[in-house]
N, C-alpha and C positions, 0 to 999 in steps of 0.2 A: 887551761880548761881540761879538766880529766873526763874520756868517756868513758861508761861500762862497755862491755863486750855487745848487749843488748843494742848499744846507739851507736855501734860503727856504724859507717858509712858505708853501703854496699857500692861497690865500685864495679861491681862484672857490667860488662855492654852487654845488650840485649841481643837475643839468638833473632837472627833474622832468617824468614822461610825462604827457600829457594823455590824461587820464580821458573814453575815448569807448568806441562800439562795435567802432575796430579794434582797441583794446589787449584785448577782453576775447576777439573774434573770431582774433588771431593767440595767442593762449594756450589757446584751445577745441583750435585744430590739433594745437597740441604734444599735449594729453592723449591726442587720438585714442579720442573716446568713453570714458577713464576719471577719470569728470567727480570720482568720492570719492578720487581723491589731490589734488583741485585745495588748495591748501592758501594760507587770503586774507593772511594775514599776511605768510607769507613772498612773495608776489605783489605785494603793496604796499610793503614793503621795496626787493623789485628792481628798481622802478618810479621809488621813493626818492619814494612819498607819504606816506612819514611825516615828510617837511620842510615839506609839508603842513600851512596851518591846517586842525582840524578842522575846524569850520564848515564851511570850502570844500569839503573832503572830499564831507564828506556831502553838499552841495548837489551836487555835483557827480555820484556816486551815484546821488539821489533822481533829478535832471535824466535823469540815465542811463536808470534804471527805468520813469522816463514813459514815455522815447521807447519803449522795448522792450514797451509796454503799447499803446502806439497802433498800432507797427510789425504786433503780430501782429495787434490787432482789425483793422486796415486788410487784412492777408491774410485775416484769417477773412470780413472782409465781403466781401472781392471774391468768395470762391470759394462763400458760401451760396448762390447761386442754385444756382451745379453741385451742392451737398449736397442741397437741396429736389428737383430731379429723380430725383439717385440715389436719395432715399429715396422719393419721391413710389408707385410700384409696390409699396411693403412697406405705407406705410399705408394704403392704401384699401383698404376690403375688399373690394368688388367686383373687386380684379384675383385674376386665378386662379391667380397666384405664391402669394399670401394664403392662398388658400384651398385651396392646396395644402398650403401651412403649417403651417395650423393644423389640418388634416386628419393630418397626420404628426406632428402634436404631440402629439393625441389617439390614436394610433395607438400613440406610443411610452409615453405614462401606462399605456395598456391594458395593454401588453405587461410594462409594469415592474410591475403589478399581478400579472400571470399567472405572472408568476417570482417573484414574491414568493410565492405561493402554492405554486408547484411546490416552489421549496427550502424554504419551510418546514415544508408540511402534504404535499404528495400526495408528494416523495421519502421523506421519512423514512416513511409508508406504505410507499410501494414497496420498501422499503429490507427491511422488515420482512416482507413478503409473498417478496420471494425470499429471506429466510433461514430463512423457516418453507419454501418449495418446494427450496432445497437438502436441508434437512435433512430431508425427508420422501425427497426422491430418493437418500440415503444410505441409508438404512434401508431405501427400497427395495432396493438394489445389497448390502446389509447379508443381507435376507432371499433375496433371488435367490442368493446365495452359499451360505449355509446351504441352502438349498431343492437345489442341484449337490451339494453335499455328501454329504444326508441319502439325495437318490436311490442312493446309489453302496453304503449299505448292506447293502441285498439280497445286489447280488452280492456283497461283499465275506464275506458272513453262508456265502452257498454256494460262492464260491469257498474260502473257510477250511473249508467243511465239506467237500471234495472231499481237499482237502491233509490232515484230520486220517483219514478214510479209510482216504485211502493213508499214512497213516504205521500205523495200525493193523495195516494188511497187511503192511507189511512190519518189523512187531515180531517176530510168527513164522518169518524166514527166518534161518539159519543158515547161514554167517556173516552177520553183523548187516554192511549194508551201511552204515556209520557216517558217510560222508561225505554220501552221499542224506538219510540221516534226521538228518544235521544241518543241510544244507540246505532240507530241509520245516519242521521245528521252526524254525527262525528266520523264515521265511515264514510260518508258523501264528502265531508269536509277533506279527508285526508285523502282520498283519490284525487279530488280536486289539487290538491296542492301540490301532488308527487306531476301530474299531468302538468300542470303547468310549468313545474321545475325543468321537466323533461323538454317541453316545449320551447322552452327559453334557448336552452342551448343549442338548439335547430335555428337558431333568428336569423342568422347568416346563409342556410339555403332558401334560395329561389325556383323550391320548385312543387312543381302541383300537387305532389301527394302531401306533400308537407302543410299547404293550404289549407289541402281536405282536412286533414288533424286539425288544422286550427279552427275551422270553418264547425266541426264537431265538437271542438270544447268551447266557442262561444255558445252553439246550438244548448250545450248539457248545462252551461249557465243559464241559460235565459231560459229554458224547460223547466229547473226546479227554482227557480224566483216566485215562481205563484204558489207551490208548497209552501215554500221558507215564506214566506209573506203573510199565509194565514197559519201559520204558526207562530210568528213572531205577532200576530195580533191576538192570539189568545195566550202568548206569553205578557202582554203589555195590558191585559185584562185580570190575569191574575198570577202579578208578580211570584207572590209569595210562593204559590202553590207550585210553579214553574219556575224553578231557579235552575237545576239542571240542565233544562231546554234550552233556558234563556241563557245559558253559558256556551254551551255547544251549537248557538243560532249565531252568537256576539262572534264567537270564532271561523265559522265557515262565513260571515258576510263580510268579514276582514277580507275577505283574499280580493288582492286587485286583478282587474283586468289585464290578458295578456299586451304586451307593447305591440302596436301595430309592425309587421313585418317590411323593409322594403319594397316590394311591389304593392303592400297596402297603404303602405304612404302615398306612393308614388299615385 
């Protein structure tokens, strides 16, 4: 079989790299500090040390590792004197760097002590002391309300009594001025009803002034019943003409009686 010049056989062995510090030093570069892609295999492939006896290999490695073990202890030993000085001020205690140190050491134990206490024992107190002084300052704000409230009875008691009055008086006028006495009666109706609203929620005190209030709003009840009374009979005389009245008479005689108080039971 004849070959051309083209189809020899190339016969040269391949150039293998010598196994030093520049071959490992010009591959550090390339990574550019990302030393976990360095990958040995394919490294020594492209190197073409796997034509490499092993033996040799690895001698040549181990030789490697020496030198790199002597190279840094030879740096580290030239520069321990400068390490001895720089640290020389941190350990002696006598310098006042020291003992400033360890002054702010103790300082910061203290303090991580004192938070430790605060978040666990005195906030959860504190925590708890302002939810019992909210809720007392509610109940303040709760009773101060009530307290504006209850003041405004009186008058409300004798301003209702002035309006039933004068609806009385003018139950005897002819013609019956039906617009006036429907607009009193709805004004009588609606004091009536704020009062007793008012009233209700006092049902739980037992005490005399509180009586009197009530002892006044039956009084203001049973005073205008004989107005409302001959008004509702000259509404039921003439329906038609008295629809107005007869609306605003139908709603103030809705309202029920206050509930007897504890000691009125009793």
């Amino acid at each position: 079989m004849n070959l051309s010049d083209e189809d020899e056989l190339n016969l040269e062995l391949p150039r293998i790299t010598e196994v030093n510090r520049d071959l490992f030093s010009s591959e550090v570069e390339k990574l550019d500090s990302d030393i976990e892609t360095f990958d040995v295999s394919e490294f020594l492939i492209r190197n073409n040390c796997n034509f490499m006896p092993l033996d040799l290999l690895i001698g040549d490695l181990s030789r490697l590792s020496q030198d790199m073990v002597e190279v840094l202890l030879e740096k580290v030993t030239t520069k321990y004197n400068d390490y001895l000085e720089f640290c020389e001020p941190y350990v002696n205690e006598k310098n006042q760097n020291v003992v400033e140190l360890q002054e702010t050491m103790a300082d910061l134990k203290g303090f991580g002590k004192r938070l430790e206490q605060l978040s666990c024992r005195d906030l959860a107190r504190t925590q708890e002391v302002i939810g019992d002084t909210v809720d007392y300052l509610c109940k303040l704000d709760e009773m101060t309300r009530q307290l504006e409230n209850h003041l405004q009875i009186p008058e409300m008691i004798s301003l209702a009594g002035q309006i039933s009055k004068r609806l009385h008086a003018m139950c005897g006028t002819e013609p019956l001025e039906q617009q006036l006495c429907t607009e009193l009666t709805i004004q009588l109706g609606s004091l009536i009803q704020k009062i007793r609203s008012q009233l209700e929620e006092l049902s739980g005190l037992d005490s005399s002034y509180v009586h009197h209030l009530r002892n006044e709003y039956h009084g203001l009840l049973q005073g205008s019943q004989i107005s409302l009374k001959i008004l509702t009979d000259k509404c039921l005389e003439d329906v038609h003409n008295y629809q107005p009245l007869a609306k605003a008479l139908l709603s103030l005689l809705s309202t029920k009686p206050l509930d007897p108080s504890p000691s009125d039971s009793a």
